[in-house]
MDAnalysis code that builds the backbone (N, CA, C; Angstrom):
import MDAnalysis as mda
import numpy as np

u = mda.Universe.empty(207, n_residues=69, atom_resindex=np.repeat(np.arange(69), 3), trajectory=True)
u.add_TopologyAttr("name", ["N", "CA", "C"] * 69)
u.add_TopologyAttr("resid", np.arange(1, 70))
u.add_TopologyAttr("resname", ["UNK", "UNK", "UNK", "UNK", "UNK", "UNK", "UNK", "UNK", "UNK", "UNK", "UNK", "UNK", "UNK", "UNK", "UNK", "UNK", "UNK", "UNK", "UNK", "UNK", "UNK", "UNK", "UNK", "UNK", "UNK", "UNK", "UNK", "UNK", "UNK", "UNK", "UNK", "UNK", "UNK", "UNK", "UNK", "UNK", "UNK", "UNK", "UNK", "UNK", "UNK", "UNK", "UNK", "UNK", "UNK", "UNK", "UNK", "UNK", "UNK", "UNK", "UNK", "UNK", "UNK", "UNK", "UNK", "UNK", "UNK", "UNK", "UNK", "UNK", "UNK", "UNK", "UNK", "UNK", "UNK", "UNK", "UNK", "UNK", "UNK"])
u.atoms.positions = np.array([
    [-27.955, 105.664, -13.860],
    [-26.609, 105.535, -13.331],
    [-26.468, 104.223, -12.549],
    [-27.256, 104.049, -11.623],
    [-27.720, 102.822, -10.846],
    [-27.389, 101.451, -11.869],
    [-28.479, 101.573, -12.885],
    [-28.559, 100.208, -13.332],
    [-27.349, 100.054, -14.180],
    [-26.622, 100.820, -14.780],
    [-25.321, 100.860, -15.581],
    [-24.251, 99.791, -14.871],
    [-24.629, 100.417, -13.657],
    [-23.899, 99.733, -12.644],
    [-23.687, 98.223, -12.201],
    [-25.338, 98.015, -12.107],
    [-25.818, 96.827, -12.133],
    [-25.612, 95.989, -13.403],
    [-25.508, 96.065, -14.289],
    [-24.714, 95.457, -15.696],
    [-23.457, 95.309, -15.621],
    [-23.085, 96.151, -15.180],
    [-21.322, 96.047, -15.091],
    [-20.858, 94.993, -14.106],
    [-21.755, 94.789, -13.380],
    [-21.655, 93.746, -12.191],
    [-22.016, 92.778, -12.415],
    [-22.782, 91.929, -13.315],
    [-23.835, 91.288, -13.871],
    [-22.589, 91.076, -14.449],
    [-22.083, 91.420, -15.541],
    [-20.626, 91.169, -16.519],
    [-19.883, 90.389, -15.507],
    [-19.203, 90.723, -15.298],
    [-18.453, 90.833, -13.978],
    [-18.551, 89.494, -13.089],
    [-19.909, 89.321, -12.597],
    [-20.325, 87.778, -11.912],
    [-20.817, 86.831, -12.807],
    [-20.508, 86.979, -14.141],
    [-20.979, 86.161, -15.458],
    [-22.394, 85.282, -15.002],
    [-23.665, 86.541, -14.128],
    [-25.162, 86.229, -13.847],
    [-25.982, 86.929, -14.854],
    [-26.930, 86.397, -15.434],
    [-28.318, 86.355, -16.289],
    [-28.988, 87.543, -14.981],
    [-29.269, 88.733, -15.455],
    [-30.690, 88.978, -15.020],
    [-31.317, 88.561, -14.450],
    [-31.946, 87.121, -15.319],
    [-33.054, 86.146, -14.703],
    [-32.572, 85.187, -13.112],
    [-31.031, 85.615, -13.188],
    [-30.044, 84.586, -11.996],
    [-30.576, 85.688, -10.820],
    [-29.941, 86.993, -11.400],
    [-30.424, 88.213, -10.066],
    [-31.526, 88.159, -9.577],
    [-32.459, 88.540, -10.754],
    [-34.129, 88.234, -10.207],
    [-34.475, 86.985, -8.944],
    [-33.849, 86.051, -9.856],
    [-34.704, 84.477, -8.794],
    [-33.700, 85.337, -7.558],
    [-32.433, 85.226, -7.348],
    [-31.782, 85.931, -5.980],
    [-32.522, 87.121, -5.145],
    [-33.156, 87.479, -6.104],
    [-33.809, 89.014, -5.396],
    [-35.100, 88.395, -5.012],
    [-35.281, 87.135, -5.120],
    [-36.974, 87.001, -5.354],
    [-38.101, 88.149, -5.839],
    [-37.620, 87.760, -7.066],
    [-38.634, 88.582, -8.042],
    [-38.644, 88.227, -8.996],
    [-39.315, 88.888, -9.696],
    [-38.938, 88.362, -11.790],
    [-38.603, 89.131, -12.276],
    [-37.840, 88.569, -13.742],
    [-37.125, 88.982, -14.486],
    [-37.853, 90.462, -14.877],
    [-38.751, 90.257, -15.114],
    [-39.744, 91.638, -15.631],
    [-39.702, 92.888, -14.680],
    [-40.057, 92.478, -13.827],
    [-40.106, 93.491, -12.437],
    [-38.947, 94.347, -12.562],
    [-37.552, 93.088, -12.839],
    [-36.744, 93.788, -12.311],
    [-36.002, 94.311, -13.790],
    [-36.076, 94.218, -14.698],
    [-35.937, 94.574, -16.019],
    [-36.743, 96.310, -16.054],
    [-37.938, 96.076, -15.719],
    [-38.892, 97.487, -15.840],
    [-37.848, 98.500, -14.950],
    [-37.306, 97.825, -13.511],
    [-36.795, 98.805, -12.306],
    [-35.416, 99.415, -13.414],
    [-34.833, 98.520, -13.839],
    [-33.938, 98.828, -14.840],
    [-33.912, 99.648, -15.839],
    [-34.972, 99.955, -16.333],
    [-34.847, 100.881, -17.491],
    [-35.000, 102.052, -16.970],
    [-36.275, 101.786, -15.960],
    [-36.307, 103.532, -15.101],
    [-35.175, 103.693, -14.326],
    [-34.375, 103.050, -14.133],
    [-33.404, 103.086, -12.955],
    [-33.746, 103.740, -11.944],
    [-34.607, 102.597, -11.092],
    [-35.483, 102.932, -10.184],
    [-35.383, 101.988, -8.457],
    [-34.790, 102.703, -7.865],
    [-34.339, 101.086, -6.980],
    [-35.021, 101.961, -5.539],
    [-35.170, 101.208, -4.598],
    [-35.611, 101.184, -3.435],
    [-33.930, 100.806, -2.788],
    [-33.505, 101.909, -1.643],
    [-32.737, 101.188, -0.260],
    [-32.929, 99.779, -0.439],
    [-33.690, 99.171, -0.251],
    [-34.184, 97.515, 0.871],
    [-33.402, 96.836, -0.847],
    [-33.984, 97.377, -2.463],
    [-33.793, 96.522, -3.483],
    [-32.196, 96.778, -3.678],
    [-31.790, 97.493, -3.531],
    [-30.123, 98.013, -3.583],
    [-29.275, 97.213, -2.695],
    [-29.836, 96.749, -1.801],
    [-29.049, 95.803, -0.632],
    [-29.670, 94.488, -0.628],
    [-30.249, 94.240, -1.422],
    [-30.735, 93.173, -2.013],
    [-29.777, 92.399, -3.438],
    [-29.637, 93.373, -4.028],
    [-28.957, 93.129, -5.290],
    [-27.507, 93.175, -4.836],
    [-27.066, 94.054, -4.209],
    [-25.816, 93.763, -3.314],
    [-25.393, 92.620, -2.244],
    [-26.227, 91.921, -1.648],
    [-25.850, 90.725, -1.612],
    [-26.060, 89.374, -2.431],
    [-26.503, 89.276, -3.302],
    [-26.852, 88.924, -4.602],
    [-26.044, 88.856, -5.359],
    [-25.319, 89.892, -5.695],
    [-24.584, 90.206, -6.341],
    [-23.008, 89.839, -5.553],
    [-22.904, 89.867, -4.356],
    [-21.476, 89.315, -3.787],
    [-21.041, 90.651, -3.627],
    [-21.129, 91.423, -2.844],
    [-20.209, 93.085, -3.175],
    [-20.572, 93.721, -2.249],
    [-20.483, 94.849, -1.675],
    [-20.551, 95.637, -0.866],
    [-21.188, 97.145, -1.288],
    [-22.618, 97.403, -0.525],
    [-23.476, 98.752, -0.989],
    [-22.492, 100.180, -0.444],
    [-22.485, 100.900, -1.086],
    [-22.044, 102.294, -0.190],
    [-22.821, 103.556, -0.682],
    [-23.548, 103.616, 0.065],
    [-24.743, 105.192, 0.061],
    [-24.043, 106.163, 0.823],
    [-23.978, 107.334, -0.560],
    [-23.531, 108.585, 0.701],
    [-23.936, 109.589, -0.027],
    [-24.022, 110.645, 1.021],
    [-23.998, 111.772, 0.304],
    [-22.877, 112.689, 0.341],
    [-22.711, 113.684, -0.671],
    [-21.377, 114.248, -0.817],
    [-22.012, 116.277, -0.993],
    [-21.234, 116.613, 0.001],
    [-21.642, 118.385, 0.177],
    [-21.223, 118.887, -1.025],
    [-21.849, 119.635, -2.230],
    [-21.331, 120.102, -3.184],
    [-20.184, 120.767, -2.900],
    [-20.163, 122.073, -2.329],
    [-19.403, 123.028, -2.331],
    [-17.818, 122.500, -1.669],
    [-17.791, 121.622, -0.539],
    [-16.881, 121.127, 0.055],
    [-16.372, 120.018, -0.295],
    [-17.172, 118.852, -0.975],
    [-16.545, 117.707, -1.195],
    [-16.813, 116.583, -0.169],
    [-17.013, 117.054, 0.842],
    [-17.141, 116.364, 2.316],
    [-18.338, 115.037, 2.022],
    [-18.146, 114.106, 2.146],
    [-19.153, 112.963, 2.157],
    [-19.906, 113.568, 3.893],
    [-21.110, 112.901, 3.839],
    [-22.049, 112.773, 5.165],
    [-22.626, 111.212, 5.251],
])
């Protein structure tokens, strides 16, 4: 779901992967592998979010109520 995301954004800022990576300081691979597992760390999510130019929003949402926390 994550990385779907991250493509759509990638579209969007007309950036290469390889543009995010060098921004994230990392490589393309690293962050290609995090991608397929859609696998991100807090610290890499707000990483790629300023990187990316945009704003992170983590929440959680109460099933039964709807209520974000």
């Amino acid at each position: 779901m994550v990385s779907e995301k991250i493509r759509i954004l990638l579209i969007k800022r007309k950036m290469t992967m390889s543009e995010l990576a060098d921004k994230m300081e990392t490589t393309p691979q690293n962050l290609s592998n995090k991608l397929s597992r859609d696998n991100f760390t807090q610290k890499e999510m707000q990483s790629m979010s300023r990187a990316l130019a945009c704003k992170l929003d983590i929440s959680f949402t109460l099933e039964e109520t709807g209520e974000q926390v």
